[in-house]
C-alpha positions in Angstrom: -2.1 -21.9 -6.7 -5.3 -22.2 -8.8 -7.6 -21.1 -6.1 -4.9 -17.6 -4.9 -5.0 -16.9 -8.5 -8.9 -17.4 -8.6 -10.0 -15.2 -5.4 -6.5 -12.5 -7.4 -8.9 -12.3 -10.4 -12.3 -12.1 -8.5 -10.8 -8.9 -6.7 -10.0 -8.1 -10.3 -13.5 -8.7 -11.7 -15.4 -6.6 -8.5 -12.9 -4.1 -8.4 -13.8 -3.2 -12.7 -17.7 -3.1 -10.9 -17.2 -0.6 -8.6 -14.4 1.2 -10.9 -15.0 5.0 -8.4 -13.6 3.3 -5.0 -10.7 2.3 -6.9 -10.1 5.3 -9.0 -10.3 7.4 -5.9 -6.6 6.7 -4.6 -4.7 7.6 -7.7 -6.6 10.0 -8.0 -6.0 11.6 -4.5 -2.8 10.9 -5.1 -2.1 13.0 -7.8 -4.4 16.0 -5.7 -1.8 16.3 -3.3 0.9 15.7 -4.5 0.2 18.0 -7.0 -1.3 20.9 -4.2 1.9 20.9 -2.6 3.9 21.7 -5.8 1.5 24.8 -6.4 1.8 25.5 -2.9 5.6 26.6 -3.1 7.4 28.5 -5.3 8.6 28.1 -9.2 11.4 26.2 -9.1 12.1 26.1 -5.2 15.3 24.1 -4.6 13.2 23.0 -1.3 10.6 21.2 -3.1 12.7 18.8 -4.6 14.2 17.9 -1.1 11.1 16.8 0.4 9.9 15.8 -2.8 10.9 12.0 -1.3 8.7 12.5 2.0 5.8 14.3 -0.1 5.4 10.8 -2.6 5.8 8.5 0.3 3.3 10.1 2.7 0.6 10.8 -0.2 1.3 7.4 -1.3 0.9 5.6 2.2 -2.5 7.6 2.6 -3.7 7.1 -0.8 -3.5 3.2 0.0 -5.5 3.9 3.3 -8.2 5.1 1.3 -9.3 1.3 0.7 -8.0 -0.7 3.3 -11.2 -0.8 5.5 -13.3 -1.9 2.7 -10.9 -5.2 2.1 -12.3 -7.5 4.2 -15.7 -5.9 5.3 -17.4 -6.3 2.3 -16.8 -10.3 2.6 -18.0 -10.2 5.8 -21.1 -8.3 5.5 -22.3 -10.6 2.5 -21.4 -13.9 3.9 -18.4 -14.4 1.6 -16.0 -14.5 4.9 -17.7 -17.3 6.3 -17.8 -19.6 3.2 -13.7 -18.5 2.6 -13.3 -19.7 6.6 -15.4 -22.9 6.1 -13.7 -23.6 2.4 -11.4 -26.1 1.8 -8.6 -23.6 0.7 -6.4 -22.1 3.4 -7.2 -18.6 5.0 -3.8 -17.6 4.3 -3.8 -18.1 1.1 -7.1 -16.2 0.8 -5.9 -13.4 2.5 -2.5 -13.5 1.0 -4.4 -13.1 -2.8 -6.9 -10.4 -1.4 -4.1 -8.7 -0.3 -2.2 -9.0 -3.7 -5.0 -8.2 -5.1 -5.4 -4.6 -3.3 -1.8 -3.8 -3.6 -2.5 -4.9 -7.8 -5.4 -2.3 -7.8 -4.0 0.4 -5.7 -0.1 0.6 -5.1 1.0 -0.6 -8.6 -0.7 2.5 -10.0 0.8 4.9 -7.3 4.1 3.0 -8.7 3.7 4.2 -12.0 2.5 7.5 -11.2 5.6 8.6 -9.1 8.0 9.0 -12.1 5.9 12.0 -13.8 4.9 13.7 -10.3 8.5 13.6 -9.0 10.0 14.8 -12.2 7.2 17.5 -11.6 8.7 18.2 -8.2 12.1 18.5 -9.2 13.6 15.4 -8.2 16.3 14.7 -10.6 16.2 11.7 -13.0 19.4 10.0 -11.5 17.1 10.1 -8.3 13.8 8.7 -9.8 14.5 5.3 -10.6 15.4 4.8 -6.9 12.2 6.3 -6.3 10.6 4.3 -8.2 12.3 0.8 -6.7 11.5 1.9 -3.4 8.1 2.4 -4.1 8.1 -0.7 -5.9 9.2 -2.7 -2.5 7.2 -0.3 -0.1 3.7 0.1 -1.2 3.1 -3.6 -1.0 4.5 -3.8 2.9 1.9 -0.9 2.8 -1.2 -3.2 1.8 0.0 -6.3 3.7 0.6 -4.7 6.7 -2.4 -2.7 6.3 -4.6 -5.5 5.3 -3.3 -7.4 8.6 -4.8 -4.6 10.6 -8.2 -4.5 8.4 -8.5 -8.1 9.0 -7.8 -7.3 12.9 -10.6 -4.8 13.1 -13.4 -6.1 10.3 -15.5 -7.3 13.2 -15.5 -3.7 14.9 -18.0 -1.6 14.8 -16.1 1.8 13.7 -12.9 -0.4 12.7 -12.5 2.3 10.2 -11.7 5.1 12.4 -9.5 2.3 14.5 -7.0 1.8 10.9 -5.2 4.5 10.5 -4.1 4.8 14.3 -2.9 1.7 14.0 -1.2 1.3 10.4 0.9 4.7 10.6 3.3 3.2 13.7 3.6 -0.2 11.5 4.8 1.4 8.2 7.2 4.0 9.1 10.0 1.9 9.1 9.5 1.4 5.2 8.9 5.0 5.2 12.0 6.0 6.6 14.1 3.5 4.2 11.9 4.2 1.1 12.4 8.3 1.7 15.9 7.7 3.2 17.0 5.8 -0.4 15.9 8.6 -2.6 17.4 11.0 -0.2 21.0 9.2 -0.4 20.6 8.9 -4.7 19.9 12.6 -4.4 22.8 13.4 -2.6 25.0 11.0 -4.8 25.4 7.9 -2.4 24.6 4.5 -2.7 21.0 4.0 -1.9 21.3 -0.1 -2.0 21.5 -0.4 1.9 17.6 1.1 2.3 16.4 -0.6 -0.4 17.4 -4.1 1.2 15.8 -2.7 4.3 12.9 -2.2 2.7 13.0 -6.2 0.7 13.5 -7.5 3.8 10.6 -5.9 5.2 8.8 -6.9 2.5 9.6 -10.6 2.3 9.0 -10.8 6.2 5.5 -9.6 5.4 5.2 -11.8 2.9 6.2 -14.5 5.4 4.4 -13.9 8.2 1.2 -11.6 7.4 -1.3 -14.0 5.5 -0.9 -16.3 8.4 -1.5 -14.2 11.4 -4.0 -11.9 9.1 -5.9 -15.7 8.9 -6.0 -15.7 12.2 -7.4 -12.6 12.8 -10.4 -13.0 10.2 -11.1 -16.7 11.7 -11.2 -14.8 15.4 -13.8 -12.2 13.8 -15.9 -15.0 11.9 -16.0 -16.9 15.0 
């Protein structure tokens, strides 16, 4: 536990050095979302339907912004191969990098829904569920994502490689995190896509740091 929380607060500590790459997905975040409430218009009834689809989507590629960078960096200044020849486990490491990304990337998003959906009409019954959804999804976003950065941080053009192969992964949480707000919105209980979307989570949880180990061992080796 001492060492996860020591690589946690080293993503931490180079994340406050390079302060621009991690602004940068907030901040696109709140672009378009807010382009595509100026694109329509005042007080469209429409907007606030696929308000839900608008957050998740600008949400799921503001968190692609940075995935490519996760493990790459560590590889290209030697850190990867002292982490593989370490005595702490790989999946531990990954599992605190990838904390540590979804800490510095989708807990912002997170907190930035509630305004922007208010913004978009979504009614406040409807936001908290939003917001729980969010909550659950945008950390299957960075651990899924993060399994498919470690896959590809040996490549080349890996970077080009991510998004065609994270965007099949996550839809299921996209479809449960956009069906929940779409069911509060309506007036039905949104609790059956919201376990959906825990139990996609805790599976992740489960399974990701291990085979995400493996994948960075196969790329060190």
């Amino acid at each position: 536990m001492s060492a996860m929380l020591a690589i946690f607060r080293r993503e931490l500590l180079l994340a406050m050095r390079a302060r621009t790459e991690w602004l940068m997905p907030p901040f696109f975040f709140i672009v378009v979302v807010t382009l595509f409430g100026l694109g329509t218009e005042p007080n469209d009834p429409k907007l606030a339907a696929f308000a839900p689809a608008i957050l998740w989507v600008a949400a799921l590629l503001s968190t692609l912004l940075t995935l490519e960078r996760l493990f790459r960096a560590d590889l290209e200044d030697g850190t990867l191969e002292q982490l593989c020849l370490g005595a702490t486990p790989l999946a531990v490491v990954a599992l605190a990098k990838l904390l540590g990304h979804w800490a510095l990337t989708g807990l912002p998003l997170v907190l930035l829904a509630a305004p922007l959906a208010v913004g978009l009409g979504v009614t406040s019954a409807s936001v908290p569920t939003l917001v729980a959804g969010l909550a659950l999804g945008t950390p299957c976003i960075s651990l899924i994502g993060g399994f498919v950065a470690a896959l590809t941080v040996g490549l080349p053009r890996g970077g080009l490689l991510l998004p065609a192969l994270v965007l099949p992964l996550i839809t299921p949480a996209l479809i449960f995190g956009t069906g929940a707000v779409r069911a509060a919105q309506q007036g039905l209980d949104a609790g059956a896509p919201l376990y959906f979307l825990a139990a996609i989570l805790v599976l992740s949880l489960t399974l990701i740091p291990w085979i995400a180990s493996a994948a960075l061992r196969n790329a060190f080796d």
